[in-house]
VOLUMFI-516064 format. One line per 4 residues: number of its first residue (from 1); their letters; for each residue x, y, z of C-alpha. Coordinates in Angstrom, 1 decimal, decimal comma, padded with zeros to 4 digits. Layout:
BEGIN
NUM> A> X Y Z | ...
This chain:
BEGIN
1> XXXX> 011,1 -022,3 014,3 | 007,5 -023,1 013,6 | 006,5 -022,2 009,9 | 002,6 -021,6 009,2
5> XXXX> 001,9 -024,7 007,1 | 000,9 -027,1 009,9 | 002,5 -025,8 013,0 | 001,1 -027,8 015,8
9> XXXX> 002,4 -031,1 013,5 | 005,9 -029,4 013,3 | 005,1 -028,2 017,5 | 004,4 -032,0 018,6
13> XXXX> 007,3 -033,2 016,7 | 009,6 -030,9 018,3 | 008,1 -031,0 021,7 | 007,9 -035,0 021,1
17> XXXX> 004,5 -035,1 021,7 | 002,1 -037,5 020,2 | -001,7 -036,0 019,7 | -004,0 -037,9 021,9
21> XXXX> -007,1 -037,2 019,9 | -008,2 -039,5 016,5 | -006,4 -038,0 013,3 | -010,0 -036,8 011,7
25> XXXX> -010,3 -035,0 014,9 | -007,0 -033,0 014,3 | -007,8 -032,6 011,3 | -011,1 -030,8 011,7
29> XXXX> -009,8 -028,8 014,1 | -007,1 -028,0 011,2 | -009,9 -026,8 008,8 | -011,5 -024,9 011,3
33> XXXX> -008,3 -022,8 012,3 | -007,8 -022,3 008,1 | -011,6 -021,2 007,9 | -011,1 -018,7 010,7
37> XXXX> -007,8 -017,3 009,3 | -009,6 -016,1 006,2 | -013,0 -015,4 007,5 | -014,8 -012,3 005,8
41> XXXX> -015,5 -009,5 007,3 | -019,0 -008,6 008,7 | -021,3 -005,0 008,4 | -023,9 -005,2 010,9
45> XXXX> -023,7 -001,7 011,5 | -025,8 000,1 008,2 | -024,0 003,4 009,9 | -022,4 005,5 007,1
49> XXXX> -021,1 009,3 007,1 | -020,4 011,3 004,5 | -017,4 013,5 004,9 | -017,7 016,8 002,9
53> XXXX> -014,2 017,8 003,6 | -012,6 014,8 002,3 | -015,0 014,2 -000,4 | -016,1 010,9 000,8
57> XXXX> -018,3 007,9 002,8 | -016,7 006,5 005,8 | -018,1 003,4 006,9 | -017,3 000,3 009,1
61> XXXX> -016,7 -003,6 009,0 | -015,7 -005,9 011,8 | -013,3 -008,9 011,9 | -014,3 -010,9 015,5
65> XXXX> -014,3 -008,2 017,1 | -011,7 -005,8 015,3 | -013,1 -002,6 013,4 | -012,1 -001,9 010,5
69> XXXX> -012,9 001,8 009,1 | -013,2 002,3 005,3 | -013,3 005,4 003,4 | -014,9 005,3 -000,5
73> XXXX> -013,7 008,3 -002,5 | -016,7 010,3 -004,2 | -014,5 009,4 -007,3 | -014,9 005,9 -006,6
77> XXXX> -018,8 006,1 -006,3 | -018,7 007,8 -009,5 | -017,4 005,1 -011,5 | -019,6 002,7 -009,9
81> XXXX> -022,5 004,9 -011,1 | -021,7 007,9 -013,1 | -025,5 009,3 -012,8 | -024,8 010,1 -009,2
85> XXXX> -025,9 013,5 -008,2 | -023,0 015,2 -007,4 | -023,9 016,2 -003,2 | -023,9 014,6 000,1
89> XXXX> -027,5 013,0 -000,8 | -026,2 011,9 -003,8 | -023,3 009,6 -002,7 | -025,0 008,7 -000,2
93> XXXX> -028,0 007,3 -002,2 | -025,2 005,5 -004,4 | -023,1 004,0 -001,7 | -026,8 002,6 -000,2
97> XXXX> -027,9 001,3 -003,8 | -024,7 -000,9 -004,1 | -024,0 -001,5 -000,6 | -023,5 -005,1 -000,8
101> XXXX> -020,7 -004,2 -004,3 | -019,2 -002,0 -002,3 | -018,8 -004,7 001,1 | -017,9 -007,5 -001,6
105> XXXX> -014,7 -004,7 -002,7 | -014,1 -004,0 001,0 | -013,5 -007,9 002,3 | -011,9 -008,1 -001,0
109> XXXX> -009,2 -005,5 -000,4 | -009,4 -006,9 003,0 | -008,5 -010,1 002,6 | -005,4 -009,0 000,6
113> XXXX> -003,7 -007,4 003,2 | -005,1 -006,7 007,0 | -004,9 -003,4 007,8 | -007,0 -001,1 010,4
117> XXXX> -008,3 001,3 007,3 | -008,8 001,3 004,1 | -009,4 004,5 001,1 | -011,4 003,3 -002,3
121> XXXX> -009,9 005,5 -004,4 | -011,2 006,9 -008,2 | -008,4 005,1 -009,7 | -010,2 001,5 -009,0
125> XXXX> -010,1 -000,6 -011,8 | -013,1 -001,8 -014,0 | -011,9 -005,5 -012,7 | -012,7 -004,2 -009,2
129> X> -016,0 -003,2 -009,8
């Protein structure tokens, strides 16, 4: 079968087909498809909600046009600032104050493994912050 390390070379050669286009051309097109495969998600929705019965901020990303919901535990917002008042306001004013920490951990976790949702939990590590 076709294997993901070049598949249209490994598709022309079993299909005995020659490319028509110039090699750098191929090959552009090659970086491009590598670029879109790990391209980062996007937040143009600022939308937020807090969630007080699951102690939490959902929030949203998109891949093209996949959504991708979140969910940051109040525990996690804790140990990215442990001054945080401790009520809707509170985690609310955090998550805003390090939005663009908390995106960088979202297309982080992301980019590991491509799910539909995501939880940042209190047990994050000090690496992850």
């Amino acid at each position: 079968g076709i294997t993901r390390k070049r598949p249209h070379r490994l598709l022309w050669k079993r299909l005995g087909v020659q490319p028509t286009l110039p090699q750098a051309t191929w090959e552009v097109w090659a970086a491009l498809n590598r670029e879109l495969q790990h391209m980062a998600l996007i937040f143009p929705n600022p939308s937020r909600s807090y969630d007080e019965a699951m102690h939490g901020i959902f929030f949203w990303g998109y891949d093209r046009t996949f959504e991708v919901a979140f969910f940051i535990e109040n525990g996690a917002l804790l140990k990215i600032n442990a001054q945080t008042e401790k009520d809707e306001t509170g985690f609310l004013d955090t998550f805003d104050r390090n939005l663009n920490q908390i995106h960088n951990m979202a297309n982080n976790l992301y980019s590991r493994r491509r799910k539909s949702s995501y939880i940042f939990s209190f047990t994050l590590s000090e690496s992850n912050l």
